[in-house]
Biotite code that builds the C-alpha atoms (Angstrom):
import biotite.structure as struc

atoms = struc.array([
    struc.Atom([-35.831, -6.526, 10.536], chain_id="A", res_id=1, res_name="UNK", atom_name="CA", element="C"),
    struc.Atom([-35.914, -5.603, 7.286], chain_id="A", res_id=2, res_name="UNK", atom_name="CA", element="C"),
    struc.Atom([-35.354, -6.338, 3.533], chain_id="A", res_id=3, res_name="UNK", atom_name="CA", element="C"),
    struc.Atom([-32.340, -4.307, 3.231], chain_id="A", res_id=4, res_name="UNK", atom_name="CA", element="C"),
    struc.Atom([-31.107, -1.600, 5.543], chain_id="A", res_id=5, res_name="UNK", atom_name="CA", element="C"),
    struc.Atom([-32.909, -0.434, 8.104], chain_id="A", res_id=6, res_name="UNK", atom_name="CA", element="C"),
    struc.Atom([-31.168, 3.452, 7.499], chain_id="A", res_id=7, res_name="UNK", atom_name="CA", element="C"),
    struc.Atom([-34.152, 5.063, 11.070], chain_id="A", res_id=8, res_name="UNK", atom_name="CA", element="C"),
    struc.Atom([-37.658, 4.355, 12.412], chain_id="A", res_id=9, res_name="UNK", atom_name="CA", element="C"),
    struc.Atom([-40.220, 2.874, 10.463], chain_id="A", res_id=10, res_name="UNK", atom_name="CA", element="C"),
    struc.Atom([-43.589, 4.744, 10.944], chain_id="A", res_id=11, res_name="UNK", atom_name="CA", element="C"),
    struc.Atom([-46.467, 2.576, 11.523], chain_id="A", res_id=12, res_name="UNK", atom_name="CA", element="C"),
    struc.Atom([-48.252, 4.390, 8.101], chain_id="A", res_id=13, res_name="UNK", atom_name="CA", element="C"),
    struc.Atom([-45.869, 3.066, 6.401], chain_id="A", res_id=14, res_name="UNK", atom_name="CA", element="C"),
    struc.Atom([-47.182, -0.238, 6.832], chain_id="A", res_id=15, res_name="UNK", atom_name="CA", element="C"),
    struc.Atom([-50.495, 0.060, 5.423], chain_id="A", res_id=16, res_name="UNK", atom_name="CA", element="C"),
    struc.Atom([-48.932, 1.135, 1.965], chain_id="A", res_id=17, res_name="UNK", atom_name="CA", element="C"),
    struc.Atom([-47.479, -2.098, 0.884], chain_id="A", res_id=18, res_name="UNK", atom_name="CA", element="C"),
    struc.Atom([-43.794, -2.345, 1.897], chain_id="A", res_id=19, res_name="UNK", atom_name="CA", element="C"),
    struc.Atom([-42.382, -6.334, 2.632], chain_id="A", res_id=20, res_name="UNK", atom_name="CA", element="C"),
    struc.Atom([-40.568, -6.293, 5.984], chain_id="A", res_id=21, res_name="UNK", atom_name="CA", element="C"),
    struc.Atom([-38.646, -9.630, 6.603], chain_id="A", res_id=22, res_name="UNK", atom_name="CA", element="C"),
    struc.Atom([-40.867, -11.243, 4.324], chain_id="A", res_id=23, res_name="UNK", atom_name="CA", element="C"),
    struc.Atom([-44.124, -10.094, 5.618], chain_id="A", res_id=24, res_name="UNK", atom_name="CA", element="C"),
    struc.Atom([-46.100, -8.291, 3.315], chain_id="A", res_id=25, res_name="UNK", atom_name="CA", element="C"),
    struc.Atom([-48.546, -5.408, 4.781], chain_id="A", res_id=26, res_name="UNK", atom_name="CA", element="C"),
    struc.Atom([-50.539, -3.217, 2.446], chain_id="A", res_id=27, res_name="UNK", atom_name="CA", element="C"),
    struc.Atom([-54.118, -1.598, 2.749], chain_id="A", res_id=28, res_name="UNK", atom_name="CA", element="C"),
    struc.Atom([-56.609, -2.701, -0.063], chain_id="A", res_id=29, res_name="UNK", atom_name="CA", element="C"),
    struc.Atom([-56.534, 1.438, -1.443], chain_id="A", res_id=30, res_name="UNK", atom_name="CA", element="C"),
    struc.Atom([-52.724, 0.920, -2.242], chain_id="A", res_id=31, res_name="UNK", atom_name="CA", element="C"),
    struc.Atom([-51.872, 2.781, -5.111], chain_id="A", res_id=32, res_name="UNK", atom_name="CA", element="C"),
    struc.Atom([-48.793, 4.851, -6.483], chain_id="A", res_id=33, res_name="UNK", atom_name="CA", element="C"),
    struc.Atom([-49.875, 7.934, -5.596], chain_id="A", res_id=34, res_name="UNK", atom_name="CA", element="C"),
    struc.Atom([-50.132, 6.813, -2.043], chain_id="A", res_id=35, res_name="UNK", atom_name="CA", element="C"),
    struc.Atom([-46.404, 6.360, -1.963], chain_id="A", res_id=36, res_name="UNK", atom_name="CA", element="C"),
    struc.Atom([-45.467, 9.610, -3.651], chain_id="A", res_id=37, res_name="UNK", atom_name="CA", element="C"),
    struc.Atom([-47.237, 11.183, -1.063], chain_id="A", res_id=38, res_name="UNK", atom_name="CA", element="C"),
    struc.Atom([-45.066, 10.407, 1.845], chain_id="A", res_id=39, res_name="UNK", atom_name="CA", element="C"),
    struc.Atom([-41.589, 10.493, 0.297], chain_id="A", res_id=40, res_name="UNK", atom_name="CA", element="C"),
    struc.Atom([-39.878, 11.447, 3.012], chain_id="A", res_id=41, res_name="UNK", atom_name="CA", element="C"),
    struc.Atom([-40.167, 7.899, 4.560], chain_id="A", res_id=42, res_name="UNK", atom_name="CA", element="C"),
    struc.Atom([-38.395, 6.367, 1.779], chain_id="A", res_id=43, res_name="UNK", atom_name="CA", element="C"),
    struc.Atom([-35.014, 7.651, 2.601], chain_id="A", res_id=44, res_name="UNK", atom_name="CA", element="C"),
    struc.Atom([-35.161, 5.070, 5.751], chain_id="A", res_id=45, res_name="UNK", atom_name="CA", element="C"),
    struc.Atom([-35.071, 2.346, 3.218], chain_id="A", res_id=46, res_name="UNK", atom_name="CA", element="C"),
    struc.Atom([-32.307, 0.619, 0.899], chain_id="A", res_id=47, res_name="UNK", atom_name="CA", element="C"),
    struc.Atom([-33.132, -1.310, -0.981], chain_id="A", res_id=48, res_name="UNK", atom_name="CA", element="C"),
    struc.Atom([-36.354, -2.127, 0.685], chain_id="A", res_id=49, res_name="UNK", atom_name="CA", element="C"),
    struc.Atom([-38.923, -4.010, -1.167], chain_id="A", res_id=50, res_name="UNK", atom_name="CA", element="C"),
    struc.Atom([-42.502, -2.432, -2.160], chain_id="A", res_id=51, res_name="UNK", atom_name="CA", element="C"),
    struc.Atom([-45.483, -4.619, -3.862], chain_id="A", res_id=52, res_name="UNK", atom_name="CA", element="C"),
    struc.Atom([-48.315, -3.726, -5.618], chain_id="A", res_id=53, res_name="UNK", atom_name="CA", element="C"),
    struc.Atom([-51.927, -5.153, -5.279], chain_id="A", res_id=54, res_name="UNK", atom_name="CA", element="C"),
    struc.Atom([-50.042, -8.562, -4.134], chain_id="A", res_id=55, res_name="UNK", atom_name="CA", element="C"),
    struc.Atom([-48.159, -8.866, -6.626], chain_id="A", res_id=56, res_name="UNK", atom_name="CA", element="C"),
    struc.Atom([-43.946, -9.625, -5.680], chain_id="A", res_id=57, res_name="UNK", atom_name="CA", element="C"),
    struc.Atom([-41.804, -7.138, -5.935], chain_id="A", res_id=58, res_name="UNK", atom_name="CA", element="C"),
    struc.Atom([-40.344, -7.913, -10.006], chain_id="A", res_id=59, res_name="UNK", atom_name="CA", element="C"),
    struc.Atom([-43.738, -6.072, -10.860], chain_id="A", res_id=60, res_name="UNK", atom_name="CA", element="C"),
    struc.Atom([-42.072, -3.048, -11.563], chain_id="A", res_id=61, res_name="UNK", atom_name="CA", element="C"),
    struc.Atom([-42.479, -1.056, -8.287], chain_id="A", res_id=62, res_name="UNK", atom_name="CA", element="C"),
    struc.Atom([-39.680, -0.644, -6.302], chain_id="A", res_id=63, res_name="UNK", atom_name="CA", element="C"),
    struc.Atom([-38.551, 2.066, -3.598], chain_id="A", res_id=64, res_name="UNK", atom_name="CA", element="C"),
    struc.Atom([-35.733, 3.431, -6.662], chain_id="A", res_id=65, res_name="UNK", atom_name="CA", element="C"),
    struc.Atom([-38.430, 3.928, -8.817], chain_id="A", res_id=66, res_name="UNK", atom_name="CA", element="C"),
    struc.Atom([-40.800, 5.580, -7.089], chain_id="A", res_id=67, res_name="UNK", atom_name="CA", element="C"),
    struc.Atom([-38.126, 7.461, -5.547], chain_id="A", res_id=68, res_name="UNK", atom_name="CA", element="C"),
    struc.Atom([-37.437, 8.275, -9.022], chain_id="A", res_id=69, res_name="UNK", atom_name="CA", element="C"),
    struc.Atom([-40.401, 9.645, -9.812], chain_id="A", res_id=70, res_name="UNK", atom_name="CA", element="C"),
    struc.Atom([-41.409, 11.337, -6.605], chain_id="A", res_id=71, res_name="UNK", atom_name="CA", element="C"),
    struc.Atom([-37.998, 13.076, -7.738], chain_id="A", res_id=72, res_name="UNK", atom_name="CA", element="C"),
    struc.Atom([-39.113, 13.885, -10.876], chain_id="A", res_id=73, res_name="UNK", atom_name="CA", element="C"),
    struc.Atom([-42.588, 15.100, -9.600], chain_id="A", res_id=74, res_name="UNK", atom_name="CA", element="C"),
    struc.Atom([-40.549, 17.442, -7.452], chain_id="A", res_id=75, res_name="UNK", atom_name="CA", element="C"),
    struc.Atom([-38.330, 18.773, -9.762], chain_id="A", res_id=76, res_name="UNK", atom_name="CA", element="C"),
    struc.Atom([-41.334, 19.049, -12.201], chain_id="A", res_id=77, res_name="UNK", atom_name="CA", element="C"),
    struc.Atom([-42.816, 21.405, -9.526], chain_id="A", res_id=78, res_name="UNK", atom_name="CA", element="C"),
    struc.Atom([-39.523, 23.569, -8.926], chain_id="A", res_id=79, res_name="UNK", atom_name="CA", element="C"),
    struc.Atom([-39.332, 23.649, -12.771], chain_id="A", res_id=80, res_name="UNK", atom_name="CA", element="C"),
    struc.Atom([-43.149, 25.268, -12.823], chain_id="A", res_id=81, res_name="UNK", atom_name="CA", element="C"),
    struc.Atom([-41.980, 27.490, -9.521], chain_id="A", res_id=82, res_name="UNK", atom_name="CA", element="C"),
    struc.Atom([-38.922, 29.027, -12.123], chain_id="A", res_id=83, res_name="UNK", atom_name="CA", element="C"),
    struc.Atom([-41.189, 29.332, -14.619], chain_id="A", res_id=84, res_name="UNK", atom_name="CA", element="C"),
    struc.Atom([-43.296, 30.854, -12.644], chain_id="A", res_id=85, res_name="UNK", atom_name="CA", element="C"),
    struc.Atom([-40.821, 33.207, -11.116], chain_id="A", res_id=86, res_name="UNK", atom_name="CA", element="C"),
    struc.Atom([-38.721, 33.860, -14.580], chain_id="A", res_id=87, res_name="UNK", atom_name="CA", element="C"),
    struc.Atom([-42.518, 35.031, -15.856], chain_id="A", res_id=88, res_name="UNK", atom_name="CA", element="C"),
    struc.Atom([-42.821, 37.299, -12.911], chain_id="A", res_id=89, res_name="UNK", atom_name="CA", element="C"),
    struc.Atom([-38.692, 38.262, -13.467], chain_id="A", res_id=90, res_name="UNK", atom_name="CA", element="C"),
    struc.Atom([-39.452, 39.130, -17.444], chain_id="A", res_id=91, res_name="UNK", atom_name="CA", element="C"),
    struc.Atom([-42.629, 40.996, -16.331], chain_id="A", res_id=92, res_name="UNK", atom_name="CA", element="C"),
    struc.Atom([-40.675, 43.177, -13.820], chain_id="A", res_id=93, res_name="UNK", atom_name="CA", element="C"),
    struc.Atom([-38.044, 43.747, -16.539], chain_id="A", res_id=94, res_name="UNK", atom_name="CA", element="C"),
    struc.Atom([-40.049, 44.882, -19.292], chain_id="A", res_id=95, res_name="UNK", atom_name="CA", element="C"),
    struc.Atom([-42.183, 47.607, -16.920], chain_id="A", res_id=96, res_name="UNK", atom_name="CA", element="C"),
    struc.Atom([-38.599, 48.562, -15.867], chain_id="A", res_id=97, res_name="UNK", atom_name="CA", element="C"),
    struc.Atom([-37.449, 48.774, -19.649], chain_id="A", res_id=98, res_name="UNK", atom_name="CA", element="C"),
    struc.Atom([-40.913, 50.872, -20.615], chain_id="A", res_id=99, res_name="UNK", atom_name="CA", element="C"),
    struc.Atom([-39.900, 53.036, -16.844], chain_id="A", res_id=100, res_name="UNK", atom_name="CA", element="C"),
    struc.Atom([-36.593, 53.638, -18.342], chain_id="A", res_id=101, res_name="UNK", atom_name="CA", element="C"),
    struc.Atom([-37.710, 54.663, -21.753], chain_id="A", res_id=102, res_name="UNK", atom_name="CA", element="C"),
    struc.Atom([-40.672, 56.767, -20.557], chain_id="A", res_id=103, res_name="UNK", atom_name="CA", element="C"),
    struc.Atom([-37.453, 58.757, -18.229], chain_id="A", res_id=104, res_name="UNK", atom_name="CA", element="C"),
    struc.Atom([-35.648, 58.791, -20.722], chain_id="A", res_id=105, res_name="UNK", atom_name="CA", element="C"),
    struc.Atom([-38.525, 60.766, -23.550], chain_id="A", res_id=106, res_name="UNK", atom_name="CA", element="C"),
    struc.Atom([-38.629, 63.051, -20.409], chain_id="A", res_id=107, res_name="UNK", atom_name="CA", element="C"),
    struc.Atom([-35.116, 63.255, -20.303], chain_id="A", res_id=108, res_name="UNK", atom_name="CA", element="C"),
    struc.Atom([-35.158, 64.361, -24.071], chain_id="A", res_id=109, res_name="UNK", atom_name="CA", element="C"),
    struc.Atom([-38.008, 66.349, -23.763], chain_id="A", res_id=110, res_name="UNK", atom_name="CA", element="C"),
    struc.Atom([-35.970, 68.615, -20.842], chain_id="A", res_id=111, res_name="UNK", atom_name="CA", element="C"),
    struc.Atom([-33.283, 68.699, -22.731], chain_id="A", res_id=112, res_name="UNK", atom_name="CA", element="C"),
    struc.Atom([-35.062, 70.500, -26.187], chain_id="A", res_id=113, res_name="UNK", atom_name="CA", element="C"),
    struc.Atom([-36.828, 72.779, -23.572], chain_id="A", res_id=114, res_name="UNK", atom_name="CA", element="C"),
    struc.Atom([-33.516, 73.653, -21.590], chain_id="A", res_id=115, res_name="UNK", atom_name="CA", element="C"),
    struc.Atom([-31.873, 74.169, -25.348], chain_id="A", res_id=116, res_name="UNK", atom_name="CA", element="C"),
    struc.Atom([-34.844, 76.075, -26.556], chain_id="A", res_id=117, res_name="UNK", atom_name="CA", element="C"),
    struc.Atom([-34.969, 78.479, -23.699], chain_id="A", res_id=118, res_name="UNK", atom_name="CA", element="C"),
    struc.Atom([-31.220, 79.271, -23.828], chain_id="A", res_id=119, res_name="UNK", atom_name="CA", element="C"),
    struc.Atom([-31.069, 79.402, -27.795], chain_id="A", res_id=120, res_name="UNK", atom_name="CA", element="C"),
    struc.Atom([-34.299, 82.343, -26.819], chain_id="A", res_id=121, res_name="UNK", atom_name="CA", element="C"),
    struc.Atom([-31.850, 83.723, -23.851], chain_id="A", res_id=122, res_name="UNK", atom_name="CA", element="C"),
    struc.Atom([-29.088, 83.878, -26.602], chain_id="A", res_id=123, res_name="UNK", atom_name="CA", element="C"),
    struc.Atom([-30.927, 85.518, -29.031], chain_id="A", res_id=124, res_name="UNK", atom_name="CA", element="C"),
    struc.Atom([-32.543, 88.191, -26.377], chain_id="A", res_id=125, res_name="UNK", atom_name="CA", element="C"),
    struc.Atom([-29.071, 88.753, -25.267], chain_id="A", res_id=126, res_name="UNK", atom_name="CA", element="C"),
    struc.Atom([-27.694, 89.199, -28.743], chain_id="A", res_id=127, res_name="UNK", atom_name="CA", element="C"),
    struc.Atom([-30.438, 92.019, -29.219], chain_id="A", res_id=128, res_name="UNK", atom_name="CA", element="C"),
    struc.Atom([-29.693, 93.491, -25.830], chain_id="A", res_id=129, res_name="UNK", atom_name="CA", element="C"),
    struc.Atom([-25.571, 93.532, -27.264], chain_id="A", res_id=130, res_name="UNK", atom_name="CA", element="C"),
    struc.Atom([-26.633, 95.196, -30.386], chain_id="A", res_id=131, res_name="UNK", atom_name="CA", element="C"),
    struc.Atom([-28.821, 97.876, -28.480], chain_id="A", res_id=132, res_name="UNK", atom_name="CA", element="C"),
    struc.Atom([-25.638, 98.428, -26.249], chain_id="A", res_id=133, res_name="UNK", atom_name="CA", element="C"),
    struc.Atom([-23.416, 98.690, -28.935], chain_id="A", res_id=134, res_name="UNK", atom_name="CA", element="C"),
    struc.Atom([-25.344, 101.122, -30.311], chain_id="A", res_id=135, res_name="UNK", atom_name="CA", element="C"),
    struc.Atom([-26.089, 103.288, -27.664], chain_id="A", res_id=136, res_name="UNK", atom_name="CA", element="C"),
    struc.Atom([-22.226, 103.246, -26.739], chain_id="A", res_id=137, res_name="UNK", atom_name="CA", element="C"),
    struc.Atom([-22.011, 104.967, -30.210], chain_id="A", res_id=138, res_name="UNK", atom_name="CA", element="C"),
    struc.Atom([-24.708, 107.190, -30.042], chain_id="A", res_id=139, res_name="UNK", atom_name="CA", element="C"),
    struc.Atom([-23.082, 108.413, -26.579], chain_id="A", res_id=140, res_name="UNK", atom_name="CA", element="C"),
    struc.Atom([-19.622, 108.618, -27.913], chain_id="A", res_id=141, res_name="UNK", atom_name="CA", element="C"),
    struc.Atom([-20.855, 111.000, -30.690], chain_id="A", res_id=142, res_name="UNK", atom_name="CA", element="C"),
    struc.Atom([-22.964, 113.099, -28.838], chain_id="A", res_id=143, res_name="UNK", atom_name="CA", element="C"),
    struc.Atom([-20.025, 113.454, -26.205], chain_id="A", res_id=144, res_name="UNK", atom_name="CA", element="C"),
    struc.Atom([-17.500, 114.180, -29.443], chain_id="A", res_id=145, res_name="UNK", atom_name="CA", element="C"),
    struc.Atom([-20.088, 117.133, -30.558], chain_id="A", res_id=146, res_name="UNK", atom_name="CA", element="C"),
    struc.Atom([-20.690, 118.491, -27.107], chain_id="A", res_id=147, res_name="UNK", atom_name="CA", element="C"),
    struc.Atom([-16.906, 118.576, -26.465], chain_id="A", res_id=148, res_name="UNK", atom_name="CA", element="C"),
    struc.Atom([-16.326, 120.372, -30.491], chain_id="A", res_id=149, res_name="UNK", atom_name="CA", element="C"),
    struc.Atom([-19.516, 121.745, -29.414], chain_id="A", res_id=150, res_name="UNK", atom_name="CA", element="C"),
    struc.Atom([-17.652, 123.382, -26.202], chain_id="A", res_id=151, res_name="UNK", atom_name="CA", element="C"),
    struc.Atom([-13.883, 123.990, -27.963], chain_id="A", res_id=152, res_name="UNK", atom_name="CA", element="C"),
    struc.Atom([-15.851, 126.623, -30.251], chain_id="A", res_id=153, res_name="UNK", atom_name="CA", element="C"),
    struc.Atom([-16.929, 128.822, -28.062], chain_id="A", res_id=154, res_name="UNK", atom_name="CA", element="C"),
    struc.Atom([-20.156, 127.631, -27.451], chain_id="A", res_id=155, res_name="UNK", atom_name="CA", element="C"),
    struc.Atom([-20.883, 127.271, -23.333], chain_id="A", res_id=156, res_name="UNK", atom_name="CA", element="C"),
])
């Protein structure tokens, strides 16, 4: 069967990209690392499975860990650039939604002084408008005082 476990189906691809199976060695004469990185998935069917290189016995340095290994590490290179990629895009969001926040807020502000200017004017109108009351109250309390000494004299 196979140099270590057999762990599913081997696909006939497979064959063509250098992997020893019970001692049989079957690779195609564009092997190269890349080739194997390429169809990862077809690795997990191995254990310890044997892969060679150009001919050369296994001990060359490739084996199914390493290049597991580094398909791995090509992966999680990949989702590393995707985070990036997506923290970027976050920190972009975040800063429009600061300078959103800020602009609101100068509105905000601006509202505010308006609303207070407006009612310090009100107050101030209103204060005048108290005075002239106030005054007129008087003005109408006297002339009522001299129409009524006005009246106890004789006069009407």
């Amino acid at each position: 069967m196979l140099k270590g476990e057999f762990l599913g189906r081997v696909p006939a691809c497979l064959l063509t990209w250098g992997i020893t199976l019970n001692g049989k060695y079957a690779s195609h004469p564009a092997f190269h690392l890349s080739s194997i990185i390429a169809v990862p998935s077809y690795f997990s069917i191995f254990k310890d499975a044997s892969v060679t290189c150009n001919g050369n016995e296994p001990n060359s340095g490739f084996d199914i860990s390493s290049l597991e290994l580094k398909y791995e590490n090509r992966e999680l290179t990949e989702r590393l650039k995707r985070l990036e990629d997506d923290i970027t895009s976050l920190t972009e969001k975040l800063e429009e939604a600061e300078k959103k926040l800020e602009q609101a807020n100068k509105e905000q502000e601006a509202l505010v002084d308006l609303f207070s200017e407006e009612r310090s004017r009100r107050d101030k109108a209103e204060e005048v408008l108290r005075k002239k009351l106030k005054d007129a109250s008087v003005t109408i309390q006297e002339l009522l005082q001299k129409l009524s000494s006005n009246s106890s004299r004789g006069g009407c």
